[in-house]
N, C-alpha and C positions, 0 to 999 in steps of 0.2 A: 534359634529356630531351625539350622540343620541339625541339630542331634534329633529331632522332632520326624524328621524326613522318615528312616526306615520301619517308624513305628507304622508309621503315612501305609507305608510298601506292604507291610507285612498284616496288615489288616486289611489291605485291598487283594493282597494273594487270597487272604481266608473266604473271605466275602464270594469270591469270582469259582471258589475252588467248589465252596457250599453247593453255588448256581451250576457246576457242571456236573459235580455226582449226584444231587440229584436228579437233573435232567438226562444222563447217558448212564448212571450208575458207575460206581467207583471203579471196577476193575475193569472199564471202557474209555478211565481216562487217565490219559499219561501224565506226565510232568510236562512233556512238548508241549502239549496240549493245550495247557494251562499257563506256561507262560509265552504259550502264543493266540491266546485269548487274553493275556493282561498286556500284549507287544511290550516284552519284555526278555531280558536274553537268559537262557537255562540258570546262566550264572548268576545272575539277581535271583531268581527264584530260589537256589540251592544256596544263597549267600543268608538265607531268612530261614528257609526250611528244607535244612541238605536231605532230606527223604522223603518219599512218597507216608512213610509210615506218620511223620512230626505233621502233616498237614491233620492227615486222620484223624490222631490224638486230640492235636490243638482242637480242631472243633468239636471231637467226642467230649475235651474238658469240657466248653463254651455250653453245649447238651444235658451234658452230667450237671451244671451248677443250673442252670435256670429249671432242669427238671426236681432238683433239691427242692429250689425256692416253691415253687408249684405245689410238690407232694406235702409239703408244710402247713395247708392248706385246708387237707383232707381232714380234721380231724374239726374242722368249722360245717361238714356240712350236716343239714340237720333235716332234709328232705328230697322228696324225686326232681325238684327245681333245682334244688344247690348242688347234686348231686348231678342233672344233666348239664349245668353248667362246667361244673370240673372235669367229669368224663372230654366234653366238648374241647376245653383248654388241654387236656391232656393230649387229646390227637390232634390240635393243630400244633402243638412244639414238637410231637413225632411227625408233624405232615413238613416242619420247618427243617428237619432232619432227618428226613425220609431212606436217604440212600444208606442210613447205619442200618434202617429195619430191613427194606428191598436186599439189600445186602450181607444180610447180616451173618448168617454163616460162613461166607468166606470169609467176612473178614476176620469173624472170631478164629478161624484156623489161619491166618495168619499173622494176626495182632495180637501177641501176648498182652498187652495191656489190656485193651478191650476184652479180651477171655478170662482177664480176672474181673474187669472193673463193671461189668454187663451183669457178672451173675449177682454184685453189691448192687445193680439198677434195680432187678428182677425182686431183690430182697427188698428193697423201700419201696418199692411200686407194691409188693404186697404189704409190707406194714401199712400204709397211706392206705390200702382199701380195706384193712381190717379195722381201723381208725374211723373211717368212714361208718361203716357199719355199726361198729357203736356207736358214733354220733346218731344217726339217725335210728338207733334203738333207742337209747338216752330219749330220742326228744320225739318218741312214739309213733315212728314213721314204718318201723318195723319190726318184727319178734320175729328173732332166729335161733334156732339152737347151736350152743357153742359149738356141738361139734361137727355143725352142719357151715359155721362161719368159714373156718379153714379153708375147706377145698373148695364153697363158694368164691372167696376173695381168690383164689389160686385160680381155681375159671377165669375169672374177672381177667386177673392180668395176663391170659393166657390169650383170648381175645386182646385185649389193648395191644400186645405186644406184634401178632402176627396177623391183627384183622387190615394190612395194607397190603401184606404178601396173597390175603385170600381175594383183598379186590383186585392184585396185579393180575393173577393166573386167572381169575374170571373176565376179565377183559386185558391183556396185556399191550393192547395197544394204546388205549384210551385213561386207566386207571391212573398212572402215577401224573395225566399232565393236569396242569395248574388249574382250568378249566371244569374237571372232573372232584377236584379236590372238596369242593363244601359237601356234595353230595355223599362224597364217600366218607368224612367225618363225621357227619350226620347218621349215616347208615350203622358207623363204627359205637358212636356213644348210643344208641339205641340197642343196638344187640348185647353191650356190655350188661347195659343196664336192668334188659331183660330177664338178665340170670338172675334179678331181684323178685320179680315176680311172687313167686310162691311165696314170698315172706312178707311183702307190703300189706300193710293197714287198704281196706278196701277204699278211701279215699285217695289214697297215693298210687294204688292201683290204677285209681282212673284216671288220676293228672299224669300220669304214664303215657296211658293207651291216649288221654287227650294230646302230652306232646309229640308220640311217635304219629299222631292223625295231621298234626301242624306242618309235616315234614312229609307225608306221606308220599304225594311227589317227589321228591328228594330221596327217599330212601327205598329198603323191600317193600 
């Protein structure tokens, strides 16, 4: 049962560490910080994860592996429903991990891992929307030209990846707290989606315009 113990520790540092860079954003939060929000002494903390950078990582793995399982996904959808569902799941595991996106530039100039392993994100987040796309050409949701797919699905992820930085700087007080969070997911898979437009079957056009009307409230 003690060998059990610094598992115990080291999963309650990631948990608490999650809950403070997304709340104050990473480069506002120390190590002090952190293990005086777990009242815990530097050295327990440094004894599980001797750097600011091994806290990063560890949870950019935790990120990196449920965003796998997710984008695996993409190649199931077969409509503007299954498609605003996944979009939807896609931005609450970036709203669950928020402070990688808010953050994200610096951390990639300062975390060689993350500035290799970000641009392998960028790479499956677009194969997973080009997957998608065929799916729902396949099952007659929409007709796009190949060479118009590309830099479609490249839009796509171009949105998902930075539409939490466009709600931070449009409101930066209010955007990243937890309270603001459904609306601005909601906002986020609707503008994604919209880049579909010109290519929907006229009936998927309208179960569009019908689900961004359900949210309206909620979103632009």
């Amino acid at each position: 049962m003690v060998k059990k113990a610094p598992r115990r520790t080291a999963e309650r540092i990631l948990e608490v560490t999650l809950e403070l860079f997304n709340r104050f954003g990473e480069p506002n939060v120390s190590t002090t910080l952190i293990s005086a929000e777990l009242r815990i002494s530097p050295g327990n903390l440094y004894y599980h994860y001797p750097a600011k950078d091994e806290l990063i990582n560890s949870l950019f793995e935790r990120y990196e592996r449920a965003l796998g399982e997710l984008l695996a996904a993409a190649g199931s959808v077969r409509n503007v429903e299954d498609a605003w569902f996944f979009m939807h799941s896609l931005f609450e595991l970036i709203w669950q991990y928020r402070f990688l996106y808010r953050d994200l530039n610096d951390l990639l100039s300062k975390n060689r891992l993350l500035e290799t392993h970000f641009q392998t994100v960028l790479a499956d987040k677009t194969r997973a929307v080009r997957s998608l796309l065929v799916g729902m050409e396949r099952a007659g949701a929409l007709q796009i030209d190949s060479r118009e797919a590309g830099p479609t699905a490249t839009s796509m992820v171009v949105v998902l990846t930075y539409w939490l930085n466009f709600e931070y700087v449009r409101d930066p007080r209010r955007a990243l707290e937890p309270e603001s969070a459904q609306a601005a997911l909601l906002r986020g898979a609707h503008h994604v989606l919209n880049l579909l437009m010109p290519y929907l079957h006229a009936d998927q056009r309208q179960h569009l315009l019908a689900l961004a009307d359900a949210y309206q409230d909620k979103g632009d």
